[in-house]
C-alpha beads as a LAMMPS data file, in Angstrom:
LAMMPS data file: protein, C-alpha beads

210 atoms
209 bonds

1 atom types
1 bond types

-500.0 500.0 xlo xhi
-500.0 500.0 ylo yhi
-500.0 500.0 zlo zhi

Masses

1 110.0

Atoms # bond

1 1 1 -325.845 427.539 197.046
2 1 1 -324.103 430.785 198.325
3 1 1 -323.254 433.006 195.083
4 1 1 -320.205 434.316 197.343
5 1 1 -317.888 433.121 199.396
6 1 1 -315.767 435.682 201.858
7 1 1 -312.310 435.055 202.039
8 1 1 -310.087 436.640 205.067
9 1 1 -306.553 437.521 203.469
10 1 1 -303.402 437.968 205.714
11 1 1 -299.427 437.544 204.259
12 1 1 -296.886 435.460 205.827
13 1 1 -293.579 436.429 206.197
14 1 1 -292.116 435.575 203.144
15 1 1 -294.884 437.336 201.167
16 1 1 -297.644 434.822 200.167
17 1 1 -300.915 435.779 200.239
18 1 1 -302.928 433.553 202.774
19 1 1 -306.156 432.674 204.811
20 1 1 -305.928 433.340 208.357
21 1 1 -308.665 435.660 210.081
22 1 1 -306.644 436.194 212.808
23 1 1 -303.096 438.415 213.102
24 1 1 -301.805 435.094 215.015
25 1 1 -302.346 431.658 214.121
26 1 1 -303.041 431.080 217.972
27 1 1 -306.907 430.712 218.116
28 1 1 -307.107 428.673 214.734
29 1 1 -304.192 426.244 214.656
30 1 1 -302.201 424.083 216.811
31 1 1 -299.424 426.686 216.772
32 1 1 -298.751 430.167 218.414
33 1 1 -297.245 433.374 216.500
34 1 1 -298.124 436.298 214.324
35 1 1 -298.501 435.024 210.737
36 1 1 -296.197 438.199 209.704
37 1 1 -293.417 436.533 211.379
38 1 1 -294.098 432.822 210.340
39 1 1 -293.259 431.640 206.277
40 1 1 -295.878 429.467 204.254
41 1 1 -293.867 426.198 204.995
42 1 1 -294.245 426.871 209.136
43 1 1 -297.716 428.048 208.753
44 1 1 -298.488 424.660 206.434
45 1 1 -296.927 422.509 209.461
46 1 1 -299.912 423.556 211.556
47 1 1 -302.827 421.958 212.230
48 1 1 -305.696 424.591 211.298
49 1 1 -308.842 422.113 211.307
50 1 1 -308.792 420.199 214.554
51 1 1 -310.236 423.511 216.646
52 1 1 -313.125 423.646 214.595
53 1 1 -313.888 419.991 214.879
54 1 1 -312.009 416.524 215.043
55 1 1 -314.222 415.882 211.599
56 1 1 -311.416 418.535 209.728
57 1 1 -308.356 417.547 211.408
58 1 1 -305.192 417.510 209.268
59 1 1 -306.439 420.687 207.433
60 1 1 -303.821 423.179 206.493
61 1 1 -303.660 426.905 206.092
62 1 1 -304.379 427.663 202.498
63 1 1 -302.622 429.942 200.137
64 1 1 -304.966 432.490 197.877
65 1 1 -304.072 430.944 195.128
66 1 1 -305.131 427.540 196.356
67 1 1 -308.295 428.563 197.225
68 1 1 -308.722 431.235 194.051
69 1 1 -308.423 427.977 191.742
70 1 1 -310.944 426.122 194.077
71 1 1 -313.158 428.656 193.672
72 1 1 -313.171 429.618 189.713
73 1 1 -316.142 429.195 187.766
74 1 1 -317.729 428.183 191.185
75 1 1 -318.433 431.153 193.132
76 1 1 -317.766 435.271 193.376
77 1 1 -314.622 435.977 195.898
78 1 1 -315.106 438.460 198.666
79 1 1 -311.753 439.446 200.162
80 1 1 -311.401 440.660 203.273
81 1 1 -308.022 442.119 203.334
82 1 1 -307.064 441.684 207.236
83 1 1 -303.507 442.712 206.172
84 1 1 -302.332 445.622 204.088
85 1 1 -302.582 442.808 200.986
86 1 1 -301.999 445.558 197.815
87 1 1 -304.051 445.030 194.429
88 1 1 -301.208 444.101 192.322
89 1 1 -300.370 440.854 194.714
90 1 1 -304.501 440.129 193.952
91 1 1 -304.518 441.143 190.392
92 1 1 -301.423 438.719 189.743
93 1 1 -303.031 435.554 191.293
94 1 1 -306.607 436.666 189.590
95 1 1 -304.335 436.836 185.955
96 1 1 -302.854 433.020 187.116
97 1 1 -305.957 431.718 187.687
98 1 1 -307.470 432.921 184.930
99 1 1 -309.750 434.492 186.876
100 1 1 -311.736 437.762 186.065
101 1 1 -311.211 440.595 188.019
102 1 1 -315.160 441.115 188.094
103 1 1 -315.016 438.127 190.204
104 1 1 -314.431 439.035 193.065
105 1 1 -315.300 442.111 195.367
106 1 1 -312.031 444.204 197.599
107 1 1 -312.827 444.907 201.029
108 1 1 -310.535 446.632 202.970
109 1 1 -311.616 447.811 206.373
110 1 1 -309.201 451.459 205.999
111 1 1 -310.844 454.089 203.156
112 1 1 -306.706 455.031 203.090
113 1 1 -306.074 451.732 201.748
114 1 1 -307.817 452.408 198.084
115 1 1 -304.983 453.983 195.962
116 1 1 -303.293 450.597 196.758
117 1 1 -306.081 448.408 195.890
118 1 1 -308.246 450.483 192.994
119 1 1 -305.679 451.533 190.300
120 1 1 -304.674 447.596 189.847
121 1 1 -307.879 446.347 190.097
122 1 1 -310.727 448.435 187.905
123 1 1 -313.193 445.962 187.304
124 1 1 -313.606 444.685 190.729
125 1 1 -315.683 446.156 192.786
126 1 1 -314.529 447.854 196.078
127 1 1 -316.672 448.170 199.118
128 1 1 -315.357 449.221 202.705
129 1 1 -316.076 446.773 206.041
130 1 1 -316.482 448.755 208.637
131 1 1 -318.289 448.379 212.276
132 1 1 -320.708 451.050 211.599
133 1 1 -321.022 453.876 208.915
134 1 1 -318.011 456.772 208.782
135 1 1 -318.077 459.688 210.514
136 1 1 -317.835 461.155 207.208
137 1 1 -321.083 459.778 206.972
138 1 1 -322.844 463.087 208.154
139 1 1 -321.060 465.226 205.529
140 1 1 -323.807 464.055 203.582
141 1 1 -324.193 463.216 199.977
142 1 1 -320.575 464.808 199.769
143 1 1 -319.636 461.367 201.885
144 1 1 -320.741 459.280 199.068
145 1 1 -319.175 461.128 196.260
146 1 1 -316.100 461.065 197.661
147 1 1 -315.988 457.283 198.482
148 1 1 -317.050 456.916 194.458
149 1 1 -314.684 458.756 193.705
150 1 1 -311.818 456.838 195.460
151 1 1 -313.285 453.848 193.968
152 1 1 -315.756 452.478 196.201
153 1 1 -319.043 450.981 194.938
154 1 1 -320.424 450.025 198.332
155 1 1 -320.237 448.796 201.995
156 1 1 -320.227 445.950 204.669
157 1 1 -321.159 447.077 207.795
158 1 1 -321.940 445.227 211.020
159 1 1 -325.747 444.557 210.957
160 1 1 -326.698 445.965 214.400
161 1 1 -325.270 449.550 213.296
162 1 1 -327.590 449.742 209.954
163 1 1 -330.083 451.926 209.519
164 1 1 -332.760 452.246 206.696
165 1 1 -331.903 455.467 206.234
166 1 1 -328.362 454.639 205.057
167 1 1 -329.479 451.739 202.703
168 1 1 -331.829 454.430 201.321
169 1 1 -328.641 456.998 201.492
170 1 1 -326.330 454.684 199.863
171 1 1 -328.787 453.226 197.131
172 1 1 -329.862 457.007 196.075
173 1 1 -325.901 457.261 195.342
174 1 1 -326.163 453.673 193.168
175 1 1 -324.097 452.637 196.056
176 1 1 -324.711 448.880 197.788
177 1 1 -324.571 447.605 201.541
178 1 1 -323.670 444.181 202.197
179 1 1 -324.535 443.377 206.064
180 1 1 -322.085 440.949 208.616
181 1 1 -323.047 438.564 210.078
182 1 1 -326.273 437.708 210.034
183 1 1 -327.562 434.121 211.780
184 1 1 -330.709 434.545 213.082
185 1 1 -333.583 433.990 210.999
186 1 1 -335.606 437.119 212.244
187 1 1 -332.472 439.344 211.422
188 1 1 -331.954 438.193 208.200
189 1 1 -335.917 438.878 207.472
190 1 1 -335.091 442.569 209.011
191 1 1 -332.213 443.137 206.635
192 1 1 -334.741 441.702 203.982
193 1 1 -337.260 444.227 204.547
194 1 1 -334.207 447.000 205.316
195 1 1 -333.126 446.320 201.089
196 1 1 -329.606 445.615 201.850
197 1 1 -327.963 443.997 198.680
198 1 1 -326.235 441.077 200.777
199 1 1 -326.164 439.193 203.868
200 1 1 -322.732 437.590 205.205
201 1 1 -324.007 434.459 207.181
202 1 1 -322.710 431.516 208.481
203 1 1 -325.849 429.478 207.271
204 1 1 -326.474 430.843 203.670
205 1 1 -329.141 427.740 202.606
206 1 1 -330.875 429.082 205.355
207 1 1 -330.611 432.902 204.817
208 1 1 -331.462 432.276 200.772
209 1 1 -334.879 431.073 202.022
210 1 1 -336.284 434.208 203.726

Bonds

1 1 1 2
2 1 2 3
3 1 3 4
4 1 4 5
5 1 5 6
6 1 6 7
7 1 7 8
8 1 8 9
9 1 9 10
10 1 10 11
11 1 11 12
12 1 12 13
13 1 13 14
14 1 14 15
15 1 15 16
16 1 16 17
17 1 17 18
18 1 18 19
19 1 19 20
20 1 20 21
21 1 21 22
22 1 22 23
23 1 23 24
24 1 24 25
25 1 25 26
26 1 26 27
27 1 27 28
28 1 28 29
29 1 29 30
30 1 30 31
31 1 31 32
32 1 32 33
33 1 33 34
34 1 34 35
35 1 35 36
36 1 36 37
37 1 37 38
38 1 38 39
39 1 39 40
40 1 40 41
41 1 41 42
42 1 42 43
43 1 43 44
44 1 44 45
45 1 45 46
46 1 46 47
47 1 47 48
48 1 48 49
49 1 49 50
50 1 50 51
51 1 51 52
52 1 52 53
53 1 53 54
54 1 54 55
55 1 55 56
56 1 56 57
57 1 57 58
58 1 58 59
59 1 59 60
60 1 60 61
61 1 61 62
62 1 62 63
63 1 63 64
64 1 64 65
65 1 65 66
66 1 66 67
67 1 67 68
68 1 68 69
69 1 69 70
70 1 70 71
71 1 71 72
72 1 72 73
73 1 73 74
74 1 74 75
75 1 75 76
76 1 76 77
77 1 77 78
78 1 78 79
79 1 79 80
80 1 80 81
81 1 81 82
82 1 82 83
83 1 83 84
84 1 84 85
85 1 85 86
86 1 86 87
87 1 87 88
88 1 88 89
89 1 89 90
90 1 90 91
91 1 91 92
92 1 92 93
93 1 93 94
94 1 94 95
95 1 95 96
96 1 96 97
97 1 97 98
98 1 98 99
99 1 99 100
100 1 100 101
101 1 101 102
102 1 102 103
103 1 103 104
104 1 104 105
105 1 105 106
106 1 106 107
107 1 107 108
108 1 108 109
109 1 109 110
110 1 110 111
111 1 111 112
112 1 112 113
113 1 113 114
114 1 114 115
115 1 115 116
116 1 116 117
117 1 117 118
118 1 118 119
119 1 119 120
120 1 120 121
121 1 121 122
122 1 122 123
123 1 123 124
124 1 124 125
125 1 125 126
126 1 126 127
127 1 127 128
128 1 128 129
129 1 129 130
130 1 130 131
131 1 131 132
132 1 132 133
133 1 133 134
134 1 134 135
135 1 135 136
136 1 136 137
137 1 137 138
138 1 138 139
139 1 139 140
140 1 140 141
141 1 141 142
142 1 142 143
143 1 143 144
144 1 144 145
145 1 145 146
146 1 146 147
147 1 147 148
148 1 148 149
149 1 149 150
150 1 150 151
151 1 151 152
152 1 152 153
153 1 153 154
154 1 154 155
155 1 155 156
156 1 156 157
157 1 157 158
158 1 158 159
159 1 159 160
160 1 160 161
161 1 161 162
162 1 162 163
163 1 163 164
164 1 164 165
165 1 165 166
166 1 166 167
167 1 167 168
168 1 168 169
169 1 169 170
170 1 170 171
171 1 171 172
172 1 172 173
173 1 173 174
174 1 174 175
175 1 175 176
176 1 176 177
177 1 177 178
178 1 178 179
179 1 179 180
180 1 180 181
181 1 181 182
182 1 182 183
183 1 183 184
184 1 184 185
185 1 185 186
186 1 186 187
187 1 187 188
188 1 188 189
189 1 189 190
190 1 190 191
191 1 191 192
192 1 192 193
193 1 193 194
194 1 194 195
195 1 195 196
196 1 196 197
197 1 197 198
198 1 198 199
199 1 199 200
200 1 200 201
201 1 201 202
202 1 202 203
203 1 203 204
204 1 204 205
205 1 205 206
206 1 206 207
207 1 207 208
208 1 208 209
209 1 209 210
């Protein structure tokens, strides 16, 4: 029952948009490489279920678009852009789909990486990942302006780096914070209590009952 489902987006080397978390398909497949330097049809030969568990065996690497029409009408899109993915390669599978761009939420992890992302997408919301807050984060409410005004709407930072202060920060600037990852059942009650706007868990039946 999670409204959301995050999505990690890298490119292969002949330019379609992909789900790998990793730069190489080493950890998560049967195979060894950067996914830069592999196309879609060697990165569909590999095995990227079996080191999970033998239950998903035989699972291949899935193509945005795959997953985009898995997921319409189903469930909000987060994407995590692991690779410099631009907005017009997202706004053209989005249009294919028929999917609405306030859909899905654009995450990059670089602030640099908006002018690319904002200007093809303007009705889907931007927030930055990051580890911890910016050092631009002590500039003030100046910090906050400035990410609005690059396009930004929020954040998603690492949960053991929030503060209340921040949320407070953030919200007074009618920004959100969206918290990663989040297991343990007294941590999600913290962020609870904290206000943050959303929790990125592996267990999200669990987490939608504190």
């Amino acid at each position: 029952k999670a409204p959301i489902v995050e999505l990690d987006l890298n490119r292969s080397k002949d330019g379609v948009v992909v789900l790998v978390h990793d730069d190489t398909v080493d950890r998560t497949t049967n195979g060894a490489g950067y996914v830069k330097d592999l196309t879609l049809q060697q990165l569909k030969e590999l095995d990227a279920g079996l080191w999970k568990s033998p239950r998903y065996a035989g699972e291949t690497i899935p193509t945005f678009q795959e997953v985009a029409e898995l997921c319409k009408d189903r469930a909000i899109m987060m994407l995590d852009l692991k690779a410099d993915v631009k907005g017009d390669e997202i706004a053209k599978v989005l249009s294919s789909t028929g999917i609405s761009q306030d859909q899905v939420i654009v995450a990059p992890w670089e602030i640099e990486r908006a002018p690319g992302l904002a200007p093809y997408l303007p009705d889907a919301p931007m927030i930055l990942l990051h580890s911890k807050p910016p050092a631009a984060y002590s500039t003030g409410d100046r910090f906050f302006e400035d990410m609005k005004a690059q396009g930004f709407s929020g954040f998603s930072l690492k949960w053991m780096h929030l503060s209340k202060e921040f949320v407070q920060d953030a919200h007074r600037h009618g920004m959100k914070v969206h918290s990663w990852t989040i297991n343990d059942p007294e941590e999600i009650s913290g962020a609870v209590l904290m206000g943050i706007d959303g929790i990125i868990t592996d267990y999200p039946e669990a987490a939608a009952a504190q």
